[in-house]
TIGUVEX-171705 format. One record per residue (C-alpha): x, y, z; residue in three letters. Coordinates in Angstrom, 1 decimal, always signed. Example, Ala and Ser with C-alpha at 12.3 -4.5 7.8 and 13.67 -1.06 7.14 Angstrom:
> +12.3  -4.5  +7.8  ALA
> +13.7  -1.1  +7.1  SER
END
This chain:
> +36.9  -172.7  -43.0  UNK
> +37.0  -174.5  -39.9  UNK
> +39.9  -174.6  -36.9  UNK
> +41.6  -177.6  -36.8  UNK
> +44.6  -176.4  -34.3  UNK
> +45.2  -174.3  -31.5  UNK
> +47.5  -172.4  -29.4  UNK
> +47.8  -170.1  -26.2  UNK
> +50.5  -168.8  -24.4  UNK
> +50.2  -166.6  -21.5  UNK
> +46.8  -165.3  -21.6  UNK
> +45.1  -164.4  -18.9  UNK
> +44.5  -167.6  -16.2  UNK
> +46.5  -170.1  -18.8  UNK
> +50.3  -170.2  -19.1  UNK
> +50.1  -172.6  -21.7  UNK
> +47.1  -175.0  -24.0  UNK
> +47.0  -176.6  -26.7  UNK
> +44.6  -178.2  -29.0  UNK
> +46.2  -180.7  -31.2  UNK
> +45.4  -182.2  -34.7  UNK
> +41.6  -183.8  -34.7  UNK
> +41.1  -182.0  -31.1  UNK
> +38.5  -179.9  -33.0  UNK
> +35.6  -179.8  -35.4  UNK
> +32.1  -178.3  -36.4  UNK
> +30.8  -178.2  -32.7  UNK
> +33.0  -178.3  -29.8  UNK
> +31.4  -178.7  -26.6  UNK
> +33.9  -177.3  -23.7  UNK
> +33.3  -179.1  -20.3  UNK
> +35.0  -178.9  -17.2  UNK
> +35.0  -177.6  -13.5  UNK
> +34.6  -174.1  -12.7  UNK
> +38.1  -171.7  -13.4  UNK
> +39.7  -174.4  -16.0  UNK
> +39.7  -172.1  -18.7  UNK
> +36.8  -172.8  -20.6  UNK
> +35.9  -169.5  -21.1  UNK
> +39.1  -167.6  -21.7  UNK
> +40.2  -170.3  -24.4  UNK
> +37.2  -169.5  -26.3  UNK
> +38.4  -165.3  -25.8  UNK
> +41.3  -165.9  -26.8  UNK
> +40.0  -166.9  -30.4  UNK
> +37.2  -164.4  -30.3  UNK
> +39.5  -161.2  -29.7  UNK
> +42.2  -163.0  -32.0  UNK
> +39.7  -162.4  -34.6  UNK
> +38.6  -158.9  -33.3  UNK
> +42.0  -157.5  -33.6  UNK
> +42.2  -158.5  -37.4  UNK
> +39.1  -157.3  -38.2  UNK
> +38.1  -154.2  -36.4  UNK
> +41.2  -153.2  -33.5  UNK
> +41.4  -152.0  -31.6  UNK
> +39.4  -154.5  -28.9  UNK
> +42.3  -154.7  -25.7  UNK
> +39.8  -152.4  -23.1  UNK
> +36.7  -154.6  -24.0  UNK
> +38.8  -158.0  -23.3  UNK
> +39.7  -156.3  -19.9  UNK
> +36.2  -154.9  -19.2  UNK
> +33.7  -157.8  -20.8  UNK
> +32.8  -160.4  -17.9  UNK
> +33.0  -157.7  -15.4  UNK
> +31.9  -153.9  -17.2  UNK
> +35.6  -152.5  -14.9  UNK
> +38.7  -152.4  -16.5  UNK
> +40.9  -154.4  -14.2  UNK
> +44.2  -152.9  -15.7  UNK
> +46.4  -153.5  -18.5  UNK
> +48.7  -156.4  -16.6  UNK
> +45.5  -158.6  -16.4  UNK
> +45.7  -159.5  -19.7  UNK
> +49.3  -161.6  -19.1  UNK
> +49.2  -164.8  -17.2  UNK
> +50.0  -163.7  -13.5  UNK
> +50.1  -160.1  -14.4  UNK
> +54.3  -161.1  -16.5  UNK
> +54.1  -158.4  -18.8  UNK
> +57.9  -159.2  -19.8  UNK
> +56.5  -162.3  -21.6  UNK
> +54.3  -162.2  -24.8  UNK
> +50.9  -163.4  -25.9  UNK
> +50.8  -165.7  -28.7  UNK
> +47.6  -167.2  -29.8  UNK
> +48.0  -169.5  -33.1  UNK
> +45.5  -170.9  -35.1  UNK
> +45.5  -173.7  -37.7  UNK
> +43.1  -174.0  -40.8  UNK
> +43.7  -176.5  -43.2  UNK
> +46.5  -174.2  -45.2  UNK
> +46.8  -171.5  -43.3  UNK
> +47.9  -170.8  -40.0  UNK
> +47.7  -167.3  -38.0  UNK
> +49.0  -165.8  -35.2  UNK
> +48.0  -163.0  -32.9  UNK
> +51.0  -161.2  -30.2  UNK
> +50.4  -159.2  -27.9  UNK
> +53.7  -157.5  -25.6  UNK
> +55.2  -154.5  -24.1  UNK
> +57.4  -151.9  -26.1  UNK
> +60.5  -150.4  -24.1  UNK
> +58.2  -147.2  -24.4  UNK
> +57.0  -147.4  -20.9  UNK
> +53.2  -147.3  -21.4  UNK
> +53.1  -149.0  -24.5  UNK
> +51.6  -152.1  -25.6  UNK
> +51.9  -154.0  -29.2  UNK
> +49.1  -156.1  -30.6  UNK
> +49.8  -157.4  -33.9  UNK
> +48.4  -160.4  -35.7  UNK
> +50.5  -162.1  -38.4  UNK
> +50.3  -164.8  -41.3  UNK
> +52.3  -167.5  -41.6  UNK
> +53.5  -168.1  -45.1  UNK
> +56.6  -170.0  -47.1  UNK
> +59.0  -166.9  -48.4  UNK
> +61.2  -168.5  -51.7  UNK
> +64.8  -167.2  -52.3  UNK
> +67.2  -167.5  -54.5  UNK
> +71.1  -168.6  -53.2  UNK
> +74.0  -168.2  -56.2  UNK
> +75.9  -171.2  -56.5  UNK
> +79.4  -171.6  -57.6  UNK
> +78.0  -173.6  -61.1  UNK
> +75.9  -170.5  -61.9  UNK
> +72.3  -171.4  -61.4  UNK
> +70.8  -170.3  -58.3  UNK
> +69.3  -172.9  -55.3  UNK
> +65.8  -172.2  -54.1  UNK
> +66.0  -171.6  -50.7  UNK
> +62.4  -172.2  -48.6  UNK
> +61.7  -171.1  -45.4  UNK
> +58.5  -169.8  -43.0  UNK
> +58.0  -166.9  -42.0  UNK
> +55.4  -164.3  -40.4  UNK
> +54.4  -161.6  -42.5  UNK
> +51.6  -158.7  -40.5  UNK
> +47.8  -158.6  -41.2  UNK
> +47.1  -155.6  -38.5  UNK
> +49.6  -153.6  -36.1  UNK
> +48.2  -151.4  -33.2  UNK
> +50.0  -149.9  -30.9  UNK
> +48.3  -148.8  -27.8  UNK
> +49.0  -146.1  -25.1  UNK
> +48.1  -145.3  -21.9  UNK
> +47.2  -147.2  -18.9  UNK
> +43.6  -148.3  -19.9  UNK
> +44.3  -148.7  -23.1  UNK
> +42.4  -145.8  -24.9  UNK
> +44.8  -144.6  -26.8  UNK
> +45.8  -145.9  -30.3  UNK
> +48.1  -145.6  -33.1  UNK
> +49.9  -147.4  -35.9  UNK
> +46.3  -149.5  -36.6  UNK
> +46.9  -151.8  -40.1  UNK
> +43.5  -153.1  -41.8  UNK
> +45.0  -154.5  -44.5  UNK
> +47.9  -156.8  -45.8  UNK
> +50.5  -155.5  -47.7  UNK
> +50.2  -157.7  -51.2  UNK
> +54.1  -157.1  -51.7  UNK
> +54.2  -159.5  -48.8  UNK
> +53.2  -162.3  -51.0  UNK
> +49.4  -162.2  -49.2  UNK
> +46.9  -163.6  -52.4  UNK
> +44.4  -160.9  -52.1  UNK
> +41.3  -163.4  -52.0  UNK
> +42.6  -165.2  -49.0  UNK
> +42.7  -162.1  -47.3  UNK
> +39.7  -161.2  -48.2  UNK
> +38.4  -164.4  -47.1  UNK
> +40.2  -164.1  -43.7  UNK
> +38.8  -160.6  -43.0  UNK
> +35.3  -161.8  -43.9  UNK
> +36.1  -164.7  -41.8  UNK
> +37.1  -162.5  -38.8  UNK
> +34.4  -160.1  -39.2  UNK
> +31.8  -162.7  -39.0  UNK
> +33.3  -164.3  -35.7  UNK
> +30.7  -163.6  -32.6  UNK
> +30.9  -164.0  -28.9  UNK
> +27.6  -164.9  -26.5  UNK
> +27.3  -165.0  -22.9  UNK
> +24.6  -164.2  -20.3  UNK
> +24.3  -160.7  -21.4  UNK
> +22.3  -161.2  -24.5  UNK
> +19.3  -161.3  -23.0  UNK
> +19.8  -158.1  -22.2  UNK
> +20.9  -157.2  -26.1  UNK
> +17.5  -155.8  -26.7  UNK
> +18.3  -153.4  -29.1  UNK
> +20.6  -155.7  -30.8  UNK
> +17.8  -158.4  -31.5  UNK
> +15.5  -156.0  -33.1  UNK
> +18.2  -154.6  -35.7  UNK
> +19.0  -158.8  -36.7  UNK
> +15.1  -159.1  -36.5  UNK
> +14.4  -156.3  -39.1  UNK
> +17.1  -157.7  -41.1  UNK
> +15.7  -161.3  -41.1  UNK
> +12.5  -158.7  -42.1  UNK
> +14.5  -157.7  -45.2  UNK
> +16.1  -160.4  -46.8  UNK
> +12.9  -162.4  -46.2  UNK
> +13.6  -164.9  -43.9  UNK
> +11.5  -164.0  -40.9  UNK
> +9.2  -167.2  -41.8  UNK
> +12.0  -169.8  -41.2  UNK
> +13.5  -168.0  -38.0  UNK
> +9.7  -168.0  -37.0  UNK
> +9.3  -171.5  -37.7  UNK
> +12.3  -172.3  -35.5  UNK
> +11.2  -170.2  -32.5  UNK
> +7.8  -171.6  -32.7  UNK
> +9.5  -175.2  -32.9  UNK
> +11.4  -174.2  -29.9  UNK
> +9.0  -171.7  -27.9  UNK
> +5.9  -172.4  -29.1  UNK
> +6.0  -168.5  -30.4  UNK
> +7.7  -166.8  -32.1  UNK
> +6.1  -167.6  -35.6  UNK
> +5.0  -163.9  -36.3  UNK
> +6.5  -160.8  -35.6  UNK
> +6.2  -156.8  -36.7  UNK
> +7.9  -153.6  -35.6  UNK
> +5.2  -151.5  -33.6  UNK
> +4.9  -148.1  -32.4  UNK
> +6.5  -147.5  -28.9  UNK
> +3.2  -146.5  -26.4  UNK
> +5.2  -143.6  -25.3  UNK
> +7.2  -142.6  -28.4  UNK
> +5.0  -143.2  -31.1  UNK
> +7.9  -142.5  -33.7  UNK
> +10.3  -145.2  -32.0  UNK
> +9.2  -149.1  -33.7  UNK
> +9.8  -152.0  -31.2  UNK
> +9.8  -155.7  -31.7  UNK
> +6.6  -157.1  -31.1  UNK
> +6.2  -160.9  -31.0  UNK
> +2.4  -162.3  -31.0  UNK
> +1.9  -164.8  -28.1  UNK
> -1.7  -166.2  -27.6  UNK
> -3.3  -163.9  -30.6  UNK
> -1.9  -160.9  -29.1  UNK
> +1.4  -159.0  -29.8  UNK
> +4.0  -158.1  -26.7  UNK
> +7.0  -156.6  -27.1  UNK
> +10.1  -158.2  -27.4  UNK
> +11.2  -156.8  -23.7  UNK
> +8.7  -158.2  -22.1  UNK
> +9.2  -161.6  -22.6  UNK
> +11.5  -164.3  -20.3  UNK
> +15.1  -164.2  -20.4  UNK
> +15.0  -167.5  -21.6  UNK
> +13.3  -166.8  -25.2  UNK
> +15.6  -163.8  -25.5  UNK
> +18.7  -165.5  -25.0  UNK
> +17.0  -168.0  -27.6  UNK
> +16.4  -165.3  -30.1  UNK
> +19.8  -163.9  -29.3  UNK
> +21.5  -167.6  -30.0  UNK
> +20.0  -168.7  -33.0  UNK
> +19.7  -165.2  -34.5  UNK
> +23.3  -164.7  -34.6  UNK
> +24.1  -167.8  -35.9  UNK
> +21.6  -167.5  -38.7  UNK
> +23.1  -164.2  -39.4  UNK
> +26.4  -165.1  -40.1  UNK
> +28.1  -167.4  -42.5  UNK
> +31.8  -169.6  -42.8  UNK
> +33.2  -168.1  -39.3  UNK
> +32.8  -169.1  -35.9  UNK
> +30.6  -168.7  -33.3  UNK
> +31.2  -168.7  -29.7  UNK
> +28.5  -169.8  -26.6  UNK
> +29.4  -169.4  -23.3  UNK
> +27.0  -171.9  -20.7  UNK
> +24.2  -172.2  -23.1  UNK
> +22.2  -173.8  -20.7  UNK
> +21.7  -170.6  -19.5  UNK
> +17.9  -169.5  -18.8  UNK
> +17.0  -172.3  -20.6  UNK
> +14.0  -174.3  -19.4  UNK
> +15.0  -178.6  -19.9  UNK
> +12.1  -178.7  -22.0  UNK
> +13.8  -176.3  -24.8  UNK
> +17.6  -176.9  -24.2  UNK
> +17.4  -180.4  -26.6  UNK
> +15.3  -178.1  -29.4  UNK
> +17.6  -175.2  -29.2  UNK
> +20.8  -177.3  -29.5  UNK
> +18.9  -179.0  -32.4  UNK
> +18.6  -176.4  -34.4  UNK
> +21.7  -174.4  -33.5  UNK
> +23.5  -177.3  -35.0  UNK
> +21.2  -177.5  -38.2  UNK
> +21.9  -173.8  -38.6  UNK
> +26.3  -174.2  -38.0  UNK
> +25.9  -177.4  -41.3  UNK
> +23.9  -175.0  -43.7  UNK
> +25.7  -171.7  -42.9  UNK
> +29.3  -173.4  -42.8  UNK
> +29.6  -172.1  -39.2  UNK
> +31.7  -173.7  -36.7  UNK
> +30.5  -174.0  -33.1  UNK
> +32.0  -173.4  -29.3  UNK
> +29.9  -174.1  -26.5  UNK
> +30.8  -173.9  -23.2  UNK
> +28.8  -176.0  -20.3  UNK
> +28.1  -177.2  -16.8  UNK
> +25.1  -179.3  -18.0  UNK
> +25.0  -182.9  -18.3  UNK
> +21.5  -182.3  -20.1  UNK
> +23.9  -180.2  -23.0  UNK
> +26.0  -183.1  -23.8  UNK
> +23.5  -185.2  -23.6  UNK
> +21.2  -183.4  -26.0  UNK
> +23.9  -183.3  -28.0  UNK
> +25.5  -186.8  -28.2  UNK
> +22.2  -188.7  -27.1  UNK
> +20.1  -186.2  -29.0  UNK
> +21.5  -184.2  -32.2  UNK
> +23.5  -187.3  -33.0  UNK
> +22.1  -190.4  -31.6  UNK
> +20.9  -192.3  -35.0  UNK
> +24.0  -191.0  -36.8  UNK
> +27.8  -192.7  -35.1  UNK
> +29.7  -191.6  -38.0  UNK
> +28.5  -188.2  -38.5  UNK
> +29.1  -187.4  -34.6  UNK
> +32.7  -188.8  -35.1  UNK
> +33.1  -186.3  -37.5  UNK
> +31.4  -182.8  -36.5  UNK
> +31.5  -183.1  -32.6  UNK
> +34.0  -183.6  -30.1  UNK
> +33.5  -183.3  -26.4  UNK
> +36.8  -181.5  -25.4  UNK
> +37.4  -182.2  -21.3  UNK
> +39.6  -179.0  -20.2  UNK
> +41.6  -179.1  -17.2  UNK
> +44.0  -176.5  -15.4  UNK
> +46.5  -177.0  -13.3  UNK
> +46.6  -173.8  -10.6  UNK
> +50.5  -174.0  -9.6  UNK
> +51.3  -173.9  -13.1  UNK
> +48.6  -172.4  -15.7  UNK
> +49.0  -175.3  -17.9  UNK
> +45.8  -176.4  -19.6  UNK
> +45.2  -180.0  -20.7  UNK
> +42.7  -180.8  -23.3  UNK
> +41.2  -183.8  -23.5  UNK
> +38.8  -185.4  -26.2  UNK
> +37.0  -188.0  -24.7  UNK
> +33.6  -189.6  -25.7  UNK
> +33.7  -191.5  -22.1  UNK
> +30.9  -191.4  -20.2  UNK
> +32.2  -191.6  -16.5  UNK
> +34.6  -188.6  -17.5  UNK
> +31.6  -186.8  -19.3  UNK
> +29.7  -187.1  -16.1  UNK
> +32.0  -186.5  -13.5  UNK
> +33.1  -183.0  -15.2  UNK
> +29.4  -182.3  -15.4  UNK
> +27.8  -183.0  -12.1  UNK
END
């Protein structure tokens, strides 16, 4: 399953964006100057998905990039809580819809996300057989209401689809897995210790710590062998130990660069057919291993049918993308990547999104 439209209205810093018809595909690199939206177009999908598969999420939208909840009006575009949030997305046949407004209730807000679906009925005719009548309409996936000024109370949460609402149970199961898969990165996971070492032991499980290793070595020049070993000072607590030079260090101790690395290329091989989102993946990242990581982050989104959001300010990211990743294949790039130039306009919060493979453009939005 992979995006092919988008929508937002009145999140946060945009008023209005859209992302029309071939705007998209398997990796979307997001460019443009600082405070055009890059990163809250990319939240906007990830907490779309968040609220269908595990709500309620509101207090971490408010409280990711800056650990303070900021207050509940900070979620509407100039603080218009009168309006609503409405961020659609388009797959090939199915299209979804997540809302987000204020009840009468003073201290209530609504989140809801909703499927859009053709409803049949019948109209009697005068001659006797009836005319099919066919029209769209939304039908609800999830419903949370939440109360209280930072959000911490909830009620009314809805997991599942009521089937009498003409829902085919295996799309939404596929949706649900879809939306359960769907994972966010940004400068913090280096920091994600514990976090690596649970994907780690699970790579340990299923048996595929020799290709992850292979990659990391490919990348790192380490990272072909790890185990879990005794913490020094709680012997009954196993850390991540990577071996570097014949001997093994933990995981901790190692640059923020590698374990942003791990972090990356971990989560993508850990999930499969949803969407992965990577905010400035330049980040830490040394312009020896930026090309290799892309690389293999793109080999990775092909086998595990995962489709890709990055977010830059590098010129060495594009290039090691279109120069790199896809620079004996034309076709193939035309297909899977698009270099999506995004632009906002501060008196209005309108957000124009370009796909451009031009050069000057690329460059000027990068340097």
């Amino acid at each position: 399953m992979l995006l092919t439209r988008l929508s937002i209205q009145n999140f946060k810093g945009i008023a209005s964006c859209d992302f029309e018809e071939k705007d998209l595909a398997r990796i979307n690199l997001l460019i443009g100057k600082n405070d055009s939206g890059k990163s809250t177009i990319m939240e906007a999908i990830y907490y779309m998905f968040q609220e269908l598969s595990a709500p309620p999420k509101l207090q971490e939208i408010m409280s990711r990039r800056t650990n303070v909840f900021c207050g509940g009006s900070e979620l509407w575009f100039r603080y218009r809580m009168d309006n609503q949030i409405a961020i659609t997305v388009f797959f090939d046949t199915v299209e979804l819809q997540w809302r987000v407004e204020t009840l009468r209730q003073r201290g209530q807000i609504a989140s809801g996300t909703y499927q859009r679906i053709e409803i049949r009925s019948e109209i009697p005719t005068k001659e006797g057989s009836p005319e099919i009548h066919i029209e769209k309409g939304w039908i609800p996936l999830t419903s949370t209401i939440y109360s209280g000024r930072d959000f911490s109370l909830t009620s009314g949460t809805v997991s599942a689809v009521d089937t009498s609402l003409h829902a085919e149970e295996e799309l939404k199961n596929a949706l649900l897995k879809y939306a359960s898969g769907a994972s966010y990165i940004d400068c913090t996971m280096k920091s994600k210790t514990m976090e690596i070492e649970r994907m780690l032991a699970r790579f340990k499980i299923a048996g595929t710590e020799r290709k992850f290793g292979g990659i990391l070595d490919d990348v790192y020049g380490k990272g072909k062998e790890w185990e879990f070993l005794p913490q020094l000072e709680n012997p009954d607590d196993k850390r991540l130990a990577i071996r570097e030079a014949g001997q093994l260090k933990y995981f901790s101790d190692f640059g923020d660069g590698f374990r942003c690395c791990v972090g990356i290329l971990g989560t993508a091989m850990s999930i499969n057919n949803s969407v992965l989102f990577v905010e400035e993946i330049e980040s830490h990242q040394h312009s020896g291993s930026i090309s290799k990581l892309i690389r293999h982050l793109v080999e990775i989104a092909r086998e595990n049918d995962l489709q890709v959001f990055l977010s830059t300010h590098s010129l060495e990211v594009w290039e090691s993308l279109s120069r790199g990743v896809y620079v004996k294949d034309i076709d193939k790039e035309k297909k899977e990547f698009r270099c999506l130039l995004i632009e906002r306009d501060a008196e209005t919060g309108n957000v124009s999104v370009e796909c451009t493979d031009d050069v000057q453009k690329i460059t000027k939005a990068l340097q």
